[in-house]
C-alpha positions in Angstrom: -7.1 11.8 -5.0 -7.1 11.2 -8.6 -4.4 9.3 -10.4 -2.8 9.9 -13.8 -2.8 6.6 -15.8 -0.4 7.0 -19.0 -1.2 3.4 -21.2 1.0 2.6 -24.1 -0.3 0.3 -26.9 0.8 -0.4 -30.4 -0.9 0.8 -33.5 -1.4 -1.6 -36.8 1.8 -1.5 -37.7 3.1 -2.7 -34.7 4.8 0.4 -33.7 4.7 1.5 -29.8 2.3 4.1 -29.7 0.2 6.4 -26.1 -3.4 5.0 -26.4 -4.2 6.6 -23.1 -3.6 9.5 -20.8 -6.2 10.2 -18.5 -6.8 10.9 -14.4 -8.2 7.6 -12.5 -10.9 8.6 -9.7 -10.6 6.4 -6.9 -13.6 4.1 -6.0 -15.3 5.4 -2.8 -17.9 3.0 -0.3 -20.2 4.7 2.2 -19.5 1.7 4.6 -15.4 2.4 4.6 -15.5 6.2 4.9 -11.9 7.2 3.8 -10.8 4.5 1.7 -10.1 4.6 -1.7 -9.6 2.1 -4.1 -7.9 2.9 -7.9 -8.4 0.1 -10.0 -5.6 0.8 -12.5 -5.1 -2.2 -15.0 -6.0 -5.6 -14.6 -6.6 -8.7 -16.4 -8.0 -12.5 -15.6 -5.6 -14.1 -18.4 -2.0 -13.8 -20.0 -1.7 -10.8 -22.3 -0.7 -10.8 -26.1 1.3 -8.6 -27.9 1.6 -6.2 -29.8 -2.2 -4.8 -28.5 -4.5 -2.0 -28.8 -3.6 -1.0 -25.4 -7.2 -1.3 -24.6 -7.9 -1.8 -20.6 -8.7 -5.8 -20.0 -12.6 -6.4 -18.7 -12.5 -7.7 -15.2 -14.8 -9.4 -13.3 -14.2 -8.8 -10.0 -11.9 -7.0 -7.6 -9.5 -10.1 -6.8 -7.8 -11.5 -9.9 -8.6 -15.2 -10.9 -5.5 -17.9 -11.0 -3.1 -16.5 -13.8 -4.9 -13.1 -13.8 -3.7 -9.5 -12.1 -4.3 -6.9 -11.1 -2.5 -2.9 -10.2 -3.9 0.2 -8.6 -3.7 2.1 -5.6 -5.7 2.1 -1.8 -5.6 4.2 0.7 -6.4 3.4 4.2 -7.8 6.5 6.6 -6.5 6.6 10.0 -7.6 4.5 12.5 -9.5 7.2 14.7 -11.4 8.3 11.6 -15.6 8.8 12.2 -16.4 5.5 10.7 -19.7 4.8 9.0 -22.5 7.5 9.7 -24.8 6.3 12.5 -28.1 6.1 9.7 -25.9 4.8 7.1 -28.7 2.6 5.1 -26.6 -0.6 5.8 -28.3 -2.5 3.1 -27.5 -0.4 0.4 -24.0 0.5 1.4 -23.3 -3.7 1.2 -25.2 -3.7 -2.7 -22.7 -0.1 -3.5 -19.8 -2.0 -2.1 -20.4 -5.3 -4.3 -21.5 -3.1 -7.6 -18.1 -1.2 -7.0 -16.0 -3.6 -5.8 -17.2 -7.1 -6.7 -16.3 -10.0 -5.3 -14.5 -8.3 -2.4 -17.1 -8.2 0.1 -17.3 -12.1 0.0 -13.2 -12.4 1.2 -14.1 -10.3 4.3 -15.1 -11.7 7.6 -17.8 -10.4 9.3 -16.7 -11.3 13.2 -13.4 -10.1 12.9 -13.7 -7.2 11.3 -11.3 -6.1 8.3 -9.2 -9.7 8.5 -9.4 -11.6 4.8 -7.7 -13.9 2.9 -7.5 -14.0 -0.9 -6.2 -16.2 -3.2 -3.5 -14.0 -4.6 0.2 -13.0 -4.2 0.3 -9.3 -3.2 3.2 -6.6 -4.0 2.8 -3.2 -2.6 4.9 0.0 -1.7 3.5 2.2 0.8 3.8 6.0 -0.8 2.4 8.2 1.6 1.6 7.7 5.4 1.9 4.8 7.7 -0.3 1.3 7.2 0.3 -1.6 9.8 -0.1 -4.8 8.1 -1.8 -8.0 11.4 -1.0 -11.5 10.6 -3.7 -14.0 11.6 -2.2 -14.7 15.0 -1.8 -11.0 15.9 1.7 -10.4 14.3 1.7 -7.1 13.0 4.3 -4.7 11.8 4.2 -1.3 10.4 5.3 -0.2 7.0 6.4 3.3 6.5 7.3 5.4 3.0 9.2 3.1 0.4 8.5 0.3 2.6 7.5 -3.2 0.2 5.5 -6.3 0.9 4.8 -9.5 -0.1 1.5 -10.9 0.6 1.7 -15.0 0.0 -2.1 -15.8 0.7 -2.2 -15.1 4.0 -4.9 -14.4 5.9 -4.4 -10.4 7.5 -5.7 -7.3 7.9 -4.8 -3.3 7.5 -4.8 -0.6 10.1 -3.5 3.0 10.4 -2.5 4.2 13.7 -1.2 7.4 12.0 -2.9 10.6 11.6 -2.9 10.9 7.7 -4.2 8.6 5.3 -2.0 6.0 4.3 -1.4 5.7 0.3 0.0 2.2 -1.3 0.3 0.6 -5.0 -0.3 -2.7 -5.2 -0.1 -5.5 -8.1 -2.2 -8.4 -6.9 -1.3 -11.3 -9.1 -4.2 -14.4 -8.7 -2.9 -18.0 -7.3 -3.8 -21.4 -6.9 -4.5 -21.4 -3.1 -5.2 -24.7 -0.7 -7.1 -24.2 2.5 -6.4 -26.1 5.2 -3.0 -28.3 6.4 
């Protein structure tokens, strides 16, 4: 699904002006067949105005202390086909860092999907039905118009529907301590 992304800047007098209307394809990975990630706006320090409107460079996926970041994902249902038996394994992990960077190194490999970040999380779900697993195996489902507030914690997201689940998300970047 593409998104429409309207931007709003000012020009050089100052005066609010539409810098940007265009459709936002959503970032694909062989090695999560379904998902889709639209990396809408985001930014690794405090924004100035009045601006160009111009879209802010970004490093990587997850937003640095003080940075953001806003877009959509969508998660496919849990029953899905998975990754294709000869998926080339190697270059699936090398398209998911070049198109998502920085994410791959929040997930953990022996427990597949769990991650923690070091960010505070706001999303709606739009479409569908995502269920959101704590680290101790907590979970709860969130349906349409249903929020959340992600503090840090370490978690996971399924779909035990049978439609892909669609949710916004702002993830704004914190000072996180491991440990006690």
């Amino acid at each position: 699904m593409d998104v429409r992304r309207v931007v709003t800047g000012h020009n050089a007098g100052g005066k609010a002006v539409f810098v940007g209307d265009e459709q936002v394809a959503p970032v694909t990975l062989a090695l999560l067949p379904g998902s889709e990630f639209h990396q809408l706006w985001g930014a690794d320090s405090t924004r100035t105005f009045p601006d160009d409107g111009s879209r802010p460079n970004v490093g990587t996926y997850f937003p640095s202390v003080g940075g953001f970041r806003f877009g959509f994902f969508t998660i496919p249902p849990d029953g899905g086909a998975g990754a294709p038996a000869d998926l080339d394994f190697e270059a699936a992990l090398a398209e998911f860092e070049q198109k998502l960077p920085g994410m791959a190194e929040h997930l953990e490999p022996a427990e597949p999907g769990m991650h923690t970040t070091a960010t505070i999380d706001y999303g709606v779900v739009l479409s569908g039905q995502a269920t959101l697993e704590l680290d101790d195996g907590a979970k709860v489902a969130l349906n349409v118009g249903d929020t959340y507030i992600q503090n840090g914690t370490r978690h996971r997201w399924s779909n035990t529907g049978d439609a892909p689940a669609v949710l916004a998300i702002a993830l704004i970047g914190a000072d996180h301590q491991h440990g006690g």
